[in-house]
N, C-alpha and C positions, 0 to 999 in steps of 0.2 A: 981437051974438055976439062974443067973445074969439078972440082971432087963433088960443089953445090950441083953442075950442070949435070954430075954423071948418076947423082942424088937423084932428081927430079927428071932427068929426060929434058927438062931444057930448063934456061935459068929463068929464073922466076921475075915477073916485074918489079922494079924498084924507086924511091923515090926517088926526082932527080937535084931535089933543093940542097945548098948548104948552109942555110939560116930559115928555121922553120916557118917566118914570116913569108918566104917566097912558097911556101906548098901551097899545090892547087888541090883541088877535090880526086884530081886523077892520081894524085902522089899519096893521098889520105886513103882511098879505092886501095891502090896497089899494100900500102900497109895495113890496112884488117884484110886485107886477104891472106897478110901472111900470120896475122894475128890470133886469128880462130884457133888455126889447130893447133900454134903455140902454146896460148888459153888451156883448151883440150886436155893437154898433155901434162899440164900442172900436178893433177894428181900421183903422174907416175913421177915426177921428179920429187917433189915429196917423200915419196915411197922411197926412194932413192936415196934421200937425204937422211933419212929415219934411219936408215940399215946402219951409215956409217956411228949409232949407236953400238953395235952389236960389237960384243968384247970390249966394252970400254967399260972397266970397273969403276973406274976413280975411288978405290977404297970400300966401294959398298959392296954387300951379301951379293948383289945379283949384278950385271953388268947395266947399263941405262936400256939395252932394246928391251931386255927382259923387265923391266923397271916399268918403262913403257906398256909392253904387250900385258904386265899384270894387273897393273891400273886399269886398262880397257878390261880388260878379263871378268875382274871384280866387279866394276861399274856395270857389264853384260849380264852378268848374269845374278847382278839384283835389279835385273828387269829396267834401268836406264833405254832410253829411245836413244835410236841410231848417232843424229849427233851427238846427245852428251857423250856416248860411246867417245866418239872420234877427236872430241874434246880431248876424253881421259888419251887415249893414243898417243896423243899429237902434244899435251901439253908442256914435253921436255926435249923435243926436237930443237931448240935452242940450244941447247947444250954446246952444241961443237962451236959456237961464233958468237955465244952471248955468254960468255964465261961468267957477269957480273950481272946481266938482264935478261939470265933467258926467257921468262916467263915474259917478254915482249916480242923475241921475235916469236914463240909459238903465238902471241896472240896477233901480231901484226901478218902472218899468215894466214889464221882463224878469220880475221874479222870480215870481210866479203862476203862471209858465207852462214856463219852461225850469229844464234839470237844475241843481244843485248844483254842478259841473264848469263849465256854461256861464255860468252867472250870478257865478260868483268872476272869472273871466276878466274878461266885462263890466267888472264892479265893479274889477278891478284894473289894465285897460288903459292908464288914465292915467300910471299910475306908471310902467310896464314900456316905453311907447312912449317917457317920456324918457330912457332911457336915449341912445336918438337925437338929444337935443338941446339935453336940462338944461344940459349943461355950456357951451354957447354961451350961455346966457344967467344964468350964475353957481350955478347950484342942483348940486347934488350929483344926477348920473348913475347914479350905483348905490344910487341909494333901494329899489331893488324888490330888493336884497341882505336885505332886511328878512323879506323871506317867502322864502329859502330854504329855513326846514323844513319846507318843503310841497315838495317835490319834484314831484312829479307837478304839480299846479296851476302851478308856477312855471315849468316847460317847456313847458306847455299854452300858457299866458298869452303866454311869451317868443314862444314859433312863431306865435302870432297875430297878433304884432308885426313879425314880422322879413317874416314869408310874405304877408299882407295887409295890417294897417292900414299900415304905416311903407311898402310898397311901391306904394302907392294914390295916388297923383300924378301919373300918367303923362298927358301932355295929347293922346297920339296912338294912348292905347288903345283898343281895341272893347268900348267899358264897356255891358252891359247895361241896359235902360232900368229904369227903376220899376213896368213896369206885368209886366214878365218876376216880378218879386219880388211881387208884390200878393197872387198866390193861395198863397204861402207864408205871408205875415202872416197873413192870414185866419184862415191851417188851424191856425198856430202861438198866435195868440192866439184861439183858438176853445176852447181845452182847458187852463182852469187847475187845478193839482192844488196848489197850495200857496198857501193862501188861506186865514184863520178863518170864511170862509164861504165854505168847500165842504166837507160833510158828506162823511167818513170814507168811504172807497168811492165818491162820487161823482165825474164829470168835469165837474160843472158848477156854478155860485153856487148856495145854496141862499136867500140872502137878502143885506141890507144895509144897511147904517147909514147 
């Protein structure tokens, strides 16, 4: 028996095309069935993937989970709603695989799930937070002058910077743990609405490639 088959009690259906133009609907059936609780599970691998912040300094006061968990922290408890919460959480999760864009893959994980408003923020973080330090290290500080005619977004974004991420260094704060933030994830990536596979009215995957 296969370590799959001794997994499950028996192997699971599979598709049987080798050129996706030959699958029939009974091969498309067998892949969201295996697909859901794939889906499902998103959050914990997340979770997963955040941790491997912990003990990573890179030179700053706090290591990046704690970096992480103080942003949410701050953002919580001046009364932000659940996702902007997970926003702050989540917005440096990139770090380990986007060494020059993180602030795309948190947002390219974000974006299924949170608003329009939340996910430009994400997405423009990096810019907005050098304003705080470009210039020490020769880069032009007022890059994020670029999205001024966005008004609303560029005050959004600035106050994110100034109020949490950029003040998330403290080494003697009462930073909330991970596992305080866990059932926000959860609930927050439980419910994607902006997906090519979530069917028009739906709150959840209808299938996947």
């Amino acid at each position: 028996m296969s370590t799959n088959e001794a997994g499950h009690g028996a192997a699971a259906a599979r598709a049987t095309f080798h050129h996706m133009e030959q699958g029939t609907r009974e091969d498309w059936a067998a892949i969201s069935a295996e697909f859901m609780p794939y889906a499902q599970a998103l959050p914990e691998r997340v979770l997963a993937h955040l941790r491997l912040l912990d003990g990573d300094f890179g030179g700053f006061p706090v290591d990046r989970l704690t970096h992480s968990l103080q942003t949410a922290t701050l953002a919580h408890r001046d009364g932000r709603d659940e996702e902007y919460v997970v926003c702050a959480l989540l917005h440096d999760i990139g770090d380990t695989l986007g060494s020059y864009n993180h602030p795309d893959i948190a947002a390219a994980i974000l974006k299924p799930f949170v608003s329009p408003e939340n996910l430009w923020m994400v997405e423009k973080h990096g810019v907005f937070q050098g304003y705080y330090f470009f210039h020490h290290l020769g880069l032009d500080r007022n890059l994020r002058e670029q999205f001024r005619d966005q008004p609303e977004l560029f005050a959004r974004t600035a106050e994110f910077c100034q109020k949490y991420d950029a003040a998330a260094f403290m080494t003697d704060y009462d930073t909330l743990p991970l596992s305080f933030f866990e059932p926000m994830v959860r609930r927050v990536l439980a419910r994607p609405r902006n997906s090519m596979y979530v069917k028009p009215g739906e709150d959840k995957l209808a299938s996947a490639a």
